[in-house]
N, C-alpha and C positions, 0 to 999 in steps of 0.2 A: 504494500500500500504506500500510499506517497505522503509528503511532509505538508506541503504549502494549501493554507485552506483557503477559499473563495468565496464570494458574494454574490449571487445569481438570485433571480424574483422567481418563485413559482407560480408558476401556468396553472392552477388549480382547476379539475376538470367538476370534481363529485361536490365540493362543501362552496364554491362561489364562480363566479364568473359573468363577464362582460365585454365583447369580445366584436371590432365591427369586421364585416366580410371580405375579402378580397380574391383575388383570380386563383386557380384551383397553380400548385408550381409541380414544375420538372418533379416526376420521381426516381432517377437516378440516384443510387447511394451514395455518398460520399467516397472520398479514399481515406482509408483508417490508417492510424497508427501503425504500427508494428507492438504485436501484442507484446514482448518483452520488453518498453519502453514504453507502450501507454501510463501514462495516471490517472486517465479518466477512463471508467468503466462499470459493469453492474457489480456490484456491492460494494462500490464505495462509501463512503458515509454522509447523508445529508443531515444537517440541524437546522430546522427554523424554528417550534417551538418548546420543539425537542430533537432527540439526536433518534436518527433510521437512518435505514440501509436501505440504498438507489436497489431496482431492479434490472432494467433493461435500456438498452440505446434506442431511438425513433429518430428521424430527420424528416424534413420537408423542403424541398429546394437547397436553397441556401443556410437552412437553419438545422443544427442540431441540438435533442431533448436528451436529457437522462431523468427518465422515471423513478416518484418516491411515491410512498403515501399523503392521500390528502390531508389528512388528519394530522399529520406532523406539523400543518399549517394552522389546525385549531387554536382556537382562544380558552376554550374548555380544560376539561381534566383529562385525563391519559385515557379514561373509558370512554370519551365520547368520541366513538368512530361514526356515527349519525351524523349524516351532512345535512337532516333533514330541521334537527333540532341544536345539533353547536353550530358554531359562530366560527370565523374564519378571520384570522391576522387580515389587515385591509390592505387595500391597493397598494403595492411597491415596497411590500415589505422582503425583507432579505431572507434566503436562507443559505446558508454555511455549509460548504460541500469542499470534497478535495480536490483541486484542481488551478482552475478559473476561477473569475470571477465574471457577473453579468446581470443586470438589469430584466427582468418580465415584468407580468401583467397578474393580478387571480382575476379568476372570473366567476360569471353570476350564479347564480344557484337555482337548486332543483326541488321541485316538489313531491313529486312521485315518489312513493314511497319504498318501493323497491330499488328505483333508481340511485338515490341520495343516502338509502341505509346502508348498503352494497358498495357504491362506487366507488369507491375510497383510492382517489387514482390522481397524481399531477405529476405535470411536467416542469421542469427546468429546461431552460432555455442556455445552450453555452456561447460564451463569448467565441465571436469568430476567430482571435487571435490563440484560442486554443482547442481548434480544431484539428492543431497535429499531434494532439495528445489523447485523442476519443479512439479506445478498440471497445467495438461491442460484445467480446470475449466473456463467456462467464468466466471466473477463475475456478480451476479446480474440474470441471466439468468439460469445458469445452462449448460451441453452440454458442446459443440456441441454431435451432437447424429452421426453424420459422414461428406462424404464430397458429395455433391450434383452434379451428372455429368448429368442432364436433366436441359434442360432452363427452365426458370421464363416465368410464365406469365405476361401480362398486368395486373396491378392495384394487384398482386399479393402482399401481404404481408412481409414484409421483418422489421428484429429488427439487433440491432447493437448495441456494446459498447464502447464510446469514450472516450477519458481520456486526452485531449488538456492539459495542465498545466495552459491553460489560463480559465477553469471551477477552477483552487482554488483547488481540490481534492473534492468537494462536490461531494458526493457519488450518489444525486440524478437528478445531470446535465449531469450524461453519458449512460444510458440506452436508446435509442431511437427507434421507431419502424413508420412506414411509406408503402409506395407502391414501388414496380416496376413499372417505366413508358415505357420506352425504351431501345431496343440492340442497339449499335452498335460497330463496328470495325469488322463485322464478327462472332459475339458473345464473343468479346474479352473483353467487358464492359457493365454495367450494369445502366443504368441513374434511379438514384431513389430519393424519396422525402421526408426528414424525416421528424420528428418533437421529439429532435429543427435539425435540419442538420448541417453537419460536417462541422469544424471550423478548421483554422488555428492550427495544433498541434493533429489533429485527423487521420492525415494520418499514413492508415496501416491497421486501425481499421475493425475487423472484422463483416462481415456482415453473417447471416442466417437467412432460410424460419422459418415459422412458427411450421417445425416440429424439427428445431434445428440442420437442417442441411444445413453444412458451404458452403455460394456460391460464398463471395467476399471477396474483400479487401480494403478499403477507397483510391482513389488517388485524385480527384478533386475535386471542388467546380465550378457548372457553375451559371454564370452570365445570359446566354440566352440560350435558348429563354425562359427558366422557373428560376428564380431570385432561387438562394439558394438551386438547386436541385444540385445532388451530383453524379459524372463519380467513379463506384464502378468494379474492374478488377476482370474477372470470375477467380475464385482461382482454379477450375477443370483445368481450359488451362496453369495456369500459373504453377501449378504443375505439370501436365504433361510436359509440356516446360522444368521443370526443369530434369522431369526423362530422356529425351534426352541426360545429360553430363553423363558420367560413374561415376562418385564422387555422385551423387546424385539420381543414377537410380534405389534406392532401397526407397528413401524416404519416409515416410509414415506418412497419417496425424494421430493425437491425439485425440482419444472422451475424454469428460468429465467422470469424478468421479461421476458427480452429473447427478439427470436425470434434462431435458431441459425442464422450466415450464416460458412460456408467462405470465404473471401479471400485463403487459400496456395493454392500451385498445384496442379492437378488429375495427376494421377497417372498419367494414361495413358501414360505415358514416362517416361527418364529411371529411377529408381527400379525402376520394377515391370522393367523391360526386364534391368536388371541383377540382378534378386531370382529371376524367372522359373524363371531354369534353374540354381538352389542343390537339389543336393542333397537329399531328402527326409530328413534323420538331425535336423534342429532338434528331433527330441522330448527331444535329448540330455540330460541335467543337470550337465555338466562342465563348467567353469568359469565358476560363477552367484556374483556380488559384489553383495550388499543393498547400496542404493543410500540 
């Protein structure tokens, strides 16, 4: 991970926004880094009202995103991942990421209830003068190999990499891999079970299937009815949700430099054996702590 922190404004997709139109741009990818020199990439670390871990790289013409949770932008307490009913840091405010620095916009807010419970999705915007420091590489993993718009199965496999500040930087406390247990919000979320599961400071953190293609994004931590299982927001919807504003209806996500190679253990045991025979109630929303 890298030393120099930065100033950038979040793009806020799920808890505000305000945003006028413009002509749809080029989607041609950028050219990245060299992933052994980048500084900017998914799990980096954002803070704006708190300290999370970026997901994934997006570009649109001439501009590139790295994806955090919205709720890191909350005015609220650590649980309020509800964009429906917390409040959101105002226009121009800062958040703290490793890299760059760089000015955005949040925007306006959403009513709908599964939309803005769920959504929990923004972007940062990077300075152009540090565009030759962006690889879309996961660390550890490799990929993502694209962006996943078919559901998860049950006890389906899913990996993820988390970078809380509260793992120390140890390189070998962020790679995690685990099941699918449960949808809910209308497909707007994802209830999954890692091992170790996401921690205070992991929110954001990107979640993908076993072929390396990106399905989530870290927002909660529930307490019930399964202890320590994890509310992960489908990234297909919350992307899409975002291509709705004209500012950002060209958006496009980032595959990796590298190809996407599983190296934690396979799941046929263990895990799923014990997840199997839970109760079908995980659509619960009782006891969810933003992470």
């Amino acid at each position: 991970m890298v030393g120099t922190s930065f100033n950038a404004l979040v793009a806020v997709l799920a808890v505000a926004s305000s945003i006028v139109a413009s002509p749809l741009p080029v989607k041609r990818a950028p050219t990245w880094a060299d992933r052994s020199t980048a500084t900017i990439y998914p799990g980096v670390n954002t803070n704006t009202a708190g300290s999370c871990t970026s997901n994934f790289i997006f570009y649109q013409g001439d501009k590139i995103y790295i994806g955090q949770a919205a709720h890191c932008a909350s005015t609220g307490e650590s649980t309020d991942t509800d964009g429906c009913s917390s409040g959101s840091l105002p226009e121009n405010s800062s958040v703290t990421i490793t890299g760059a620095s760089q000015p955005g916009i949040l925007q306006r807010g959403e009513t709908d209830a599964n939309t803005c419970a769920y959504n929990d999705f923004a972007l940062v915007r990077i300075d152009p003068a540090d565009h030759d420091k962006v690889n879309p590489t996961v660390p550890t993993f490799g990929g993502p190999t694209g962006l996943r718009t078919s559901d998860l199965s049950p006890l389906e496999q899913v990996y993820s990499y988390g970078n809380s500040v509260l793992r120390q930087g140890i390189p070998l406390l962020s790679p995690k891999f685990g099941v699918n247990l449960q949808e809910q919000g209308d497909g707007w979320s994802h209830n999954v079970g890692t091992v170790s599961p996401g921690i205070p400071g992991d929110s954001g953190s990107g979640f993908f299937d076993k072929s390396g293609l990106a399905f989530g994004t870290l927002s909660t931590l529930q307490f019930a009815p399964l202890p320590a299982s994890n509310g992960v927001g489908d990234l297909n919807k919350e992307l899409s949700y975002a291509r709705t504003f004209g500012d950002f209806a060209g958006v496009q996500f980032a595959t990796g430099t590298a190809p996407f190679a599983v190296t934690l253990p396979d799941l046929s045991t263990g895990l799923v054996s014990t997840l199997q025979n839970l109760p079908g109630a995980l659509a619960s929303d009782q006891g969810l702590l933003g992470l």
